[in-house]
C-alpha positions as CSV (number, residue, x, y, z in Angstrom):
1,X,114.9,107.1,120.8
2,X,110.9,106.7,120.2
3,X,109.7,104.1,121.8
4,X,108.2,101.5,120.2
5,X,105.4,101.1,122.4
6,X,104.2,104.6,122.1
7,X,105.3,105.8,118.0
8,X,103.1,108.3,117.9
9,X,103.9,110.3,121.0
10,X,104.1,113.8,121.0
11,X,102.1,113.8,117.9
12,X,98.5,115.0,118.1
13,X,95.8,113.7,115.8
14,X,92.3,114.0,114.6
15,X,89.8,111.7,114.2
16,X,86.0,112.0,112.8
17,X,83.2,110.0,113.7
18,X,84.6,108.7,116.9
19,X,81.6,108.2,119.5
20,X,81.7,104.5,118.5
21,X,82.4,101.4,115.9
22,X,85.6,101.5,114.1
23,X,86.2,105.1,115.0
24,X,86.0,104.9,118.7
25,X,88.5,102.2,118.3
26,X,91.1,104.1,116.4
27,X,91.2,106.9,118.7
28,X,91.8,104.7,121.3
29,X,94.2,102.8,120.0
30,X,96.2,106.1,118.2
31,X,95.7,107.1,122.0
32,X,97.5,104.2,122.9
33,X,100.4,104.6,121.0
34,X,101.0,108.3,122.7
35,X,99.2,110.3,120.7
36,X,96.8,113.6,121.8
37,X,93.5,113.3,119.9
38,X,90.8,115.3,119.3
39,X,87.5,113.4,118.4
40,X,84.4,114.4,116.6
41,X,80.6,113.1,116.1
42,X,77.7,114.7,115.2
43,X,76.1,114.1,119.0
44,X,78.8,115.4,121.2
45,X,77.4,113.3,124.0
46,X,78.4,110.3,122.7
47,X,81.8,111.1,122.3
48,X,81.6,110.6,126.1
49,X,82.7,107.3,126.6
50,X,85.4,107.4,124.0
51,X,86.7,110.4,125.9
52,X,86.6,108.0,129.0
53,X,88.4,105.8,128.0
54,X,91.5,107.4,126.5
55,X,91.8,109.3,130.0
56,X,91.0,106.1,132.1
57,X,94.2,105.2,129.9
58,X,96.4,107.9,130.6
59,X,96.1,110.0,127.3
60,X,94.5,113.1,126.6
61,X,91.3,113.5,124.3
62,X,89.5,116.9,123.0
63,X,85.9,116.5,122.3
64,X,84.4,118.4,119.6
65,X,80.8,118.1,117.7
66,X,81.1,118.0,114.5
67,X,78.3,117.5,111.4
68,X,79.9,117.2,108.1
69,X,76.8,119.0,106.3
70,X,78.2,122.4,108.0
71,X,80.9,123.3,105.4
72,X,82.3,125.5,108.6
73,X,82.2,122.3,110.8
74,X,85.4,120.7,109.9
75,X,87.8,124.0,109.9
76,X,86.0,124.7,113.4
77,X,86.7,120.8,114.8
78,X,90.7,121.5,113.6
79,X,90.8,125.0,115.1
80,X,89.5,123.5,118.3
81,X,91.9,120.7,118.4
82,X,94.9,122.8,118.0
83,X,93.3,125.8,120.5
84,X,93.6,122.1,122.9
85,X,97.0,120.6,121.5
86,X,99.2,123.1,119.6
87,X,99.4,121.1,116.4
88,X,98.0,118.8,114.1
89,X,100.2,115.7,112.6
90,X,97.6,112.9,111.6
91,X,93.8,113.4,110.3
92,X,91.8,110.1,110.3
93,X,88.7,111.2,108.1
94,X,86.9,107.9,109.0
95,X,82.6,109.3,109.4
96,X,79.9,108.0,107.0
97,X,76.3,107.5,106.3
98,X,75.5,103.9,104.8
99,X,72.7,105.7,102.3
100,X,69.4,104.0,101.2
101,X,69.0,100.2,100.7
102,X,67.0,99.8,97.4
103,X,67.6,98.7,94.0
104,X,69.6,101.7,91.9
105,X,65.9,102.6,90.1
106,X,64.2,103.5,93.0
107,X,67.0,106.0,94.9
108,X,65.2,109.1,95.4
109,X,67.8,111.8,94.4
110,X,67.8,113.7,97.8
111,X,69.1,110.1,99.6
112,X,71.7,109.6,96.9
113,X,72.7,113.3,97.4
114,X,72.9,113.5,101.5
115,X,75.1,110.0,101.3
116,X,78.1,112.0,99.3
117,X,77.4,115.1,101.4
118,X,78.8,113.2,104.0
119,X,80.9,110.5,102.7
120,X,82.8,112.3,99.8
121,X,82.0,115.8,100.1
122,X,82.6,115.8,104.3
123,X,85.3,113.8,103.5
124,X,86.9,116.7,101.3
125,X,85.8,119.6,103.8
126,X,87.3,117.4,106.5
127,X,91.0,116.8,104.6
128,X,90.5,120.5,103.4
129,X,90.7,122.2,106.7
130,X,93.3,120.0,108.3
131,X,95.9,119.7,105.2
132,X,95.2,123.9,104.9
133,X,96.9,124.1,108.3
134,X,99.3,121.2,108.0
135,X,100.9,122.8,104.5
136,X,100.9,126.2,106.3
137,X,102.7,125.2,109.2
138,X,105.1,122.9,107.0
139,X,103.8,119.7,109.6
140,X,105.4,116.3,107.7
141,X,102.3,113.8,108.7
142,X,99.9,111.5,107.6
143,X,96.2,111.6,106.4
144,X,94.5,108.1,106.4
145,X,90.6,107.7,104.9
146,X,88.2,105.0,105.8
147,X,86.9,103.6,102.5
148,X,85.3,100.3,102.5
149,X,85.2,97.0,100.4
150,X,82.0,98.1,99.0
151,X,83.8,100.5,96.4
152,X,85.3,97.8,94.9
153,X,82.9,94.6,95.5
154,X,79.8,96.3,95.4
155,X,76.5,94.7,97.5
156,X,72.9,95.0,96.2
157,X,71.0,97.6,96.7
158,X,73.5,100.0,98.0
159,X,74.4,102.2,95.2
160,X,75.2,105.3,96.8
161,X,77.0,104.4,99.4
162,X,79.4,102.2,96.9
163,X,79.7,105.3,94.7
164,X,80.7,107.4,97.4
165,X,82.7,104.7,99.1
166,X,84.5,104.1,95.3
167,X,85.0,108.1,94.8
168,X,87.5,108.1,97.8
169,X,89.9,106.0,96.4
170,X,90.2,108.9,93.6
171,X,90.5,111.4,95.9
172,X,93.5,109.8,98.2
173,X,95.0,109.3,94.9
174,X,94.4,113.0,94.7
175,X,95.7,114.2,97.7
176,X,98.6,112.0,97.9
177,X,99.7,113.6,94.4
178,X,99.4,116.9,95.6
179,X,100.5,116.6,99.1
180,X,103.7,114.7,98.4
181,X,105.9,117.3,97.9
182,X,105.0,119.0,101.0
183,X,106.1,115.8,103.0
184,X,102.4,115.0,103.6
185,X,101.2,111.5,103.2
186,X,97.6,110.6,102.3
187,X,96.3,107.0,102.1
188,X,93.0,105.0,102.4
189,X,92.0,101.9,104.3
190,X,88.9,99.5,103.2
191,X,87.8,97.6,106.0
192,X,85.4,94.6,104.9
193,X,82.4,92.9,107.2
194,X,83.2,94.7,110.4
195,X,81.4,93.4,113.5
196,X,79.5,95.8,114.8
197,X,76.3,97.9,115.1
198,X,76.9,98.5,111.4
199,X,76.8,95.3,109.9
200,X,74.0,93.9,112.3
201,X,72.2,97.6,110.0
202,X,73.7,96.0,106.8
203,X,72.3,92.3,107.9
204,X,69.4,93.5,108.5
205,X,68.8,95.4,105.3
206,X,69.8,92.9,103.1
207,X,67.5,90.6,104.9
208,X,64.3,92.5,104.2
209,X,65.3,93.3,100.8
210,X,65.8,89.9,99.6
211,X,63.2,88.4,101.7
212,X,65.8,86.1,103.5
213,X,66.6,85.1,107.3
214,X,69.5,87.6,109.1
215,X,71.2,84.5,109.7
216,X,71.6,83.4,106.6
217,X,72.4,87.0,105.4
218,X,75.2,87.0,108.0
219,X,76.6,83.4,107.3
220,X,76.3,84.4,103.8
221,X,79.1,87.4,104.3
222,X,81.2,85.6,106.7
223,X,81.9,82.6,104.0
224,X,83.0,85.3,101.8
225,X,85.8,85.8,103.8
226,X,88.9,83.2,103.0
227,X,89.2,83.5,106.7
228,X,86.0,82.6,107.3
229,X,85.4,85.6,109.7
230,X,84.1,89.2,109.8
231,X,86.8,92.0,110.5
232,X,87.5,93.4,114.2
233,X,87.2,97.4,114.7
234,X,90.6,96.8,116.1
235,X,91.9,95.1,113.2
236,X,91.1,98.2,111.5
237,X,92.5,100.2,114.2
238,X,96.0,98.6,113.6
239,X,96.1,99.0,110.2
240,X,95.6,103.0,110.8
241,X,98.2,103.3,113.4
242,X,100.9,102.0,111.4
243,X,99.8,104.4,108.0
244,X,99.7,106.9,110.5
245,X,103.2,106.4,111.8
246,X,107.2,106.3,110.3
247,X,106.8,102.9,109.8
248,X,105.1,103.5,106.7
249,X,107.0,106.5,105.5
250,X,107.3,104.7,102.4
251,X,103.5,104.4,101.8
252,X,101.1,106.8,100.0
253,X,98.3,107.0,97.6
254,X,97.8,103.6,98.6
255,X,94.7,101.8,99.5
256,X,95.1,98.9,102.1
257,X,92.3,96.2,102.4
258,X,91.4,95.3,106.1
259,X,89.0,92.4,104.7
260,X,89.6,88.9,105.9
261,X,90.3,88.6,102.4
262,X,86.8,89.4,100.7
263,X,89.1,92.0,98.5
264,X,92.4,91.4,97.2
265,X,92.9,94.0,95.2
């Protein structure tokens, strides 16, 4: 009988851009619920302290580096993890660059292009190598992508990134087609304001761009929010270990909002 406490043990999973933020927090928490987990940044130092902590915990983490621009990055982070853990059951593709901040007119073409290198076509490479292996080896598991609110409620001056961020949605909707039949489910989660080192970025941005205080920039997103309140990495967190386990068997090609209600839709 599983146990409730740990759903996802036994199970080994992957998860991109975890030295910090939202990633750190859902390799922790997947961690947590008894998973193995292999975890990937660009700067394999600071994937220390993520490592840390899942051990400090009692689970068992594989560090690997990891820079999307390498079309032979993401096929070596999944060979690595199952060199460590013998299988992969859940891929959590959740890295991304935020792009240029500047009014659509004045992207110069190489920004616009290195933000969906990363964000959609990393993305791709990333699912690519993991679901290659998961179909081969007939694995029954669960792909979850980190969108963000911006591909659907777009802010100023960030045109790439909400392109990129909107061009996921099609491509769970994708994957969830084609990976159905092969017990395989693929969905996306769009977390809103989240506090962190990336939002104080986005604050800050949006600040000097509009020629406004941080504060207000930062009260000005938080009343967005019908709770009044920016979204916790670990609210985000949640939301991927239950896609990722049999609660949500039911659930593909779906993309949840993890908001505080700035999307409902």
């Amino acid at each position: 009988m599983t146990d409730p406490a740990r759903p996802l043990a036994g199970r080994v999973a992957l998860v991109t851009g975890a030295a910090r933020g939202i990633g750190r927090r859902i390799a922790v928490r997947l961690a947590a619920a008894g998973a193995d987990v292999g975890v990937t940044s660009r700067d394999l130092d600071a994937l220390a302290g993520t490592v840390e902590e899942i051990e400090a915990a009692g689970g068992r983490a594989a560090p690997c580096r990891l820079d999307l621009i390498d079309p032979a990055g993401a096929d070596a982070a999944v060979a690595h993890t199952l060199e460590r853990f013998g299988a992969l059951d859940v891929v959590v593709a959740n890295s991304g660059v935020g792009g240029p901040i500047a009014p659509l007119w004045e992207i110069e073409v190489d920004d616009w292009d290195a933000t969906f290198d990363v964000n959609v076509r990393g993305t791709w490479l990333t699912l690519r190598a993991a679901t290659r292996h998961m179909v081969a080896a007939g694995t029954t598991g669960s792909v979850v992508v980190i969108g963000s609110l911006t591909g659907k409620r777009p802010l100023v001056d960030r045109a790439p990134y909400v392109a990129s961020k909107a061009a996921l949605i099609g491509l769970v909707r994708a994957y969830a087609t084609e990976l159905g039949p092969k017990g395989i489910r693929a969905n996306l989660v769009s977390p809103g304001f989240v506090a962190g080192e990336r939002l104080d970025w986005v604050v800050t941005g949006q600040a000097q761009a509009r020629g406004i205080a941080e504060e207000a920039v930062r009260e000005e997103l938080a009343g967005m929010a019908p709770l009044r309140r920016f979204v916790a990495p670990d609210d985000v967190a949640e939301t991927v270990l239950f896609l990722a386990g049999d609660s949500a068997a039911g659930i593909t090609g779906t993309d949840v909002n993890v908001t505080a209600g700035v999307v409902m839709y």
